[in-house]
VEXDREN-2710 file (C-alpha; in Angstrom, 1 decimal):
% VEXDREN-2710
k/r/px/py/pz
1/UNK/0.0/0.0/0.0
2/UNK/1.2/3.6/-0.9
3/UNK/2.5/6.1/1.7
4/UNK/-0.2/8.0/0.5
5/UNK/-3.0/5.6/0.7
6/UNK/-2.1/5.0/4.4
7/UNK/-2.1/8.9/5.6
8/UNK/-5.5/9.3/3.3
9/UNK/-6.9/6.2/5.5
10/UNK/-5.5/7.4/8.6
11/UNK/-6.8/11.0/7.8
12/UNK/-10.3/9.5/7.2
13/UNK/-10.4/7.2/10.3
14/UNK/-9.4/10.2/12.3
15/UNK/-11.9/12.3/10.8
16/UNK/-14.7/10.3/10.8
17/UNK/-13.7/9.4/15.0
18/UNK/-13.9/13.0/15.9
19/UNK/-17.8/12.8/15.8
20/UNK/-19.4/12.9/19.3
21/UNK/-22.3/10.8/20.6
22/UNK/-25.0/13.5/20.4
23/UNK/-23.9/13.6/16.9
24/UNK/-24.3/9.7/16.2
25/UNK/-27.8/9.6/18.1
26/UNK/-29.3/12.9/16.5
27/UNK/-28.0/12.2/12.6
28/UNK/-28.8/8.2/12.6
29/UNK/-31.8/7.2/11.1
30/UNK/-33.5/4.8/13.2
31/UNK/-32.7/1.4/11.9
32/UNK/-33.7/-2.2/11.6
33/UNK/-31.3/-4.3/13.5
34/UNK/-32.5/-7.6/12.6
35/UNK/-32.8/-7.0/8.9
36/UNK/-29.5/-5.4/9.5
37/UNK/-28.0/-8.9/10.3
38/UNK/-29.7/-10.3/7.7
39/UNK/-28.1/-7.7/5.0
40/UNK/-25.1/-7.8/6.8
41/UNK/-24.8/-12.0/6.4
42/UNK/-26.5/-12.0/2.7
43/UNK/-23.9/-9.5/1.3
44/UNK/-20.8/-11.3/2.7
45/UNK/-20.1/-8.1/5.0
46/UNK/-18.9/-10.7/7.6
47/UNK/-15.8/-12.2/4.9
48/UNK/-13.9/-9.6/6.0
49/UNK/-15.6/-7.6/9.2
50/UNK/-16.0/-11.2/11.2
51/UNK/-20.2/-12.8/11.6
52/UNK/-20.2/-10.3/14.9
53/UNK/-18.3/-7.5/13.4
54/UNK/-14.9/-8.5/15.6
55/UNK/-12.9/-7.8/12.0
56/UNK/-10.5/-9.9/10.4
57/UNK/-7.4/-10.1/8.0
58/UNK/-8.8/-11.7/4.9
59/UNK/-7.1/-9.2/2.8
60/UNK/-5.5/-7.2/5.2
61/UNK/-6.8/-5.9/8.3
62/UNK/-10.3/-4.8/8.6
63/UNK/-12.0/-2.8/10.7
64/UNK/-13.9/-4.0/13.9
65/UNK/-17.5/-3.1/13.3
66/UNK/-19.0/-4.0/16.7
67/UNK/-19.9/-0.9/18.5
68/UNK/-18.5/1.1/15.8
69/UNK/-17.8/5.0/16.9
70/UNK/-18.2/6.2/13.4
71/UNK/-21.1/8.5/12.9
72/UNK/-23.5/6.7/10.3
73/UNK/-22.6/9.5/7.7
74/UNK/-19.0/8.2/8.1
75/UNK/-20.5/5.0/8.2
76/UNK/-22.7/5.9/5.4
77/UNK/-19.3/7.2/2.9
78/UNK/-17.4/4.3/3.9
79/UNK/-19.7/2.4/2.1
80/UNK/-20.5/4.2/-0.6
81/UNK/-17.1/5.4/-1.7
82/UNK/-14.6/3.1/0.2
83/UNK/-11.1/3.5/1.1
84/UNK/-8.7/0.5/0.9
85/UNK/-9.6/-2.8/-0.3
86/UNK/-13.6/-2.5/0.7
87/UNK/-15.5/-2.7/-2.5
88/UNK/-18.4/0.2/-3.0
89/UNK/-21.9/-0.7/-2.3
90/UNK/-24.0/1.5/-4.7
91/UNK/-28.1/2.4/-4.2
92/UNK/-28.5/-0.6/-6.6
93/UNK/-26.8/-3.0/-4.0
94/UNK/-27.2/-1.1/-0.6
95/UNK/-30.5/1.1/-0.4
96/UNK/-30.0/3.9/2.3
97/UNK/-32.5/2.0/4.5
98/UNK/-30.4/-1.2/3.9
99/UNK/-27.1/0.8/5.7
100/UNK/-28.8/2.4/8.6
101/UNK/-30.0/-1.4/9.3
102/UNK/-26.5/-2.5/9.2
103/UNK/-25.7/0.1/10.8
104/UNK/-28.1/-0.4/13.8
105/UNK/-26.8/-4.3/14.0
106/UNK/-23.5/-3.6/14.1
107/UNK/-24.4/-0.6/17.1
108/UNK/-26.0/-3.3/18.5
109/UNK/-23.3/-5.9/19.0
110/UNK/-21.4/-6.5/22.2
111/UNK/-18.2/-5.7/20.7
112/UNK/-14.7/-6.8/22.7
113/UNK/-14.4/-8.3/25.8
114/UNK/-11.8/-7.4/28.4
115/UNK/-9.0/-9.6/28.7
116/UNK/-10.7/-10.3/32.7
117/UNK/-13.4/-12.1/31.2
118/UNK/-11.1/-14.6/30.4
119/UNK/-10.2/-16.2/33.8
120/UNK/-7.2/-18.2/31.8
121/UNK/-5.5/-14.5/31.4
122/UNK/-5.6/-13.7/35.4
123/UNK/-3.5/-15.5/36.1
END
């Protein structure tokens, strides 16, 4: 990957981050979480992003969904015009309501654990 490709993605990530919570909650559209999962499944989402959104390395890392702290319009432009290796979802593959769905599923996962969950890491 280019030096440049790696500040633009950096740059993005860090942009996209800065949004606060009030932000998140008053520009998300209400979504479906359920048919969220279901889009999420049915469109391979979880080949690279992991079935609960804990990422992965298929082709390099990828992000951890679960939880995300991306406001859905950084959300929303991730999918539509990605950076990296993510392919773009156009309106023909990925209504509007289909991404708040996903959206609201992947807000809706537990995300990580703490390592003290794991009683075999205490000791």
């Amino acid at each position: 990957m280019s030096a440049f490709k790696v500040v633009a993605a950096v740059g993005f990530f860090a942009a996209v981050l800065l949004g606060t919570a009030s932000a998140q909650s008053q520009n998300a559209p209400a979504g479906d979480a359920a048919h969220g999962r279901v889009v999420f499944l049915k469109e391979a989402c979880f080949t690279c992003h992991g079935r609960v959104g804990e990422g992965g390395a298929y082709n390099g890392p990828a992000p951890v969904l679960a939880r995300t702290a991306l406001p859905f319009e950084g959300f929303q432009a991730q999918i539509r015009n990605p950076v990296n290796d993510m392919p773009a979802y156009s309106d023909a593959v990925l209504s509007d309501k289909d991404i708040a769905d996903i959206y609201a599923f992947v807000k809706s996962l537990p995300g990580p654990r703490s390592p003290k969950d794991f009683p075999i890491l205490n000791n």
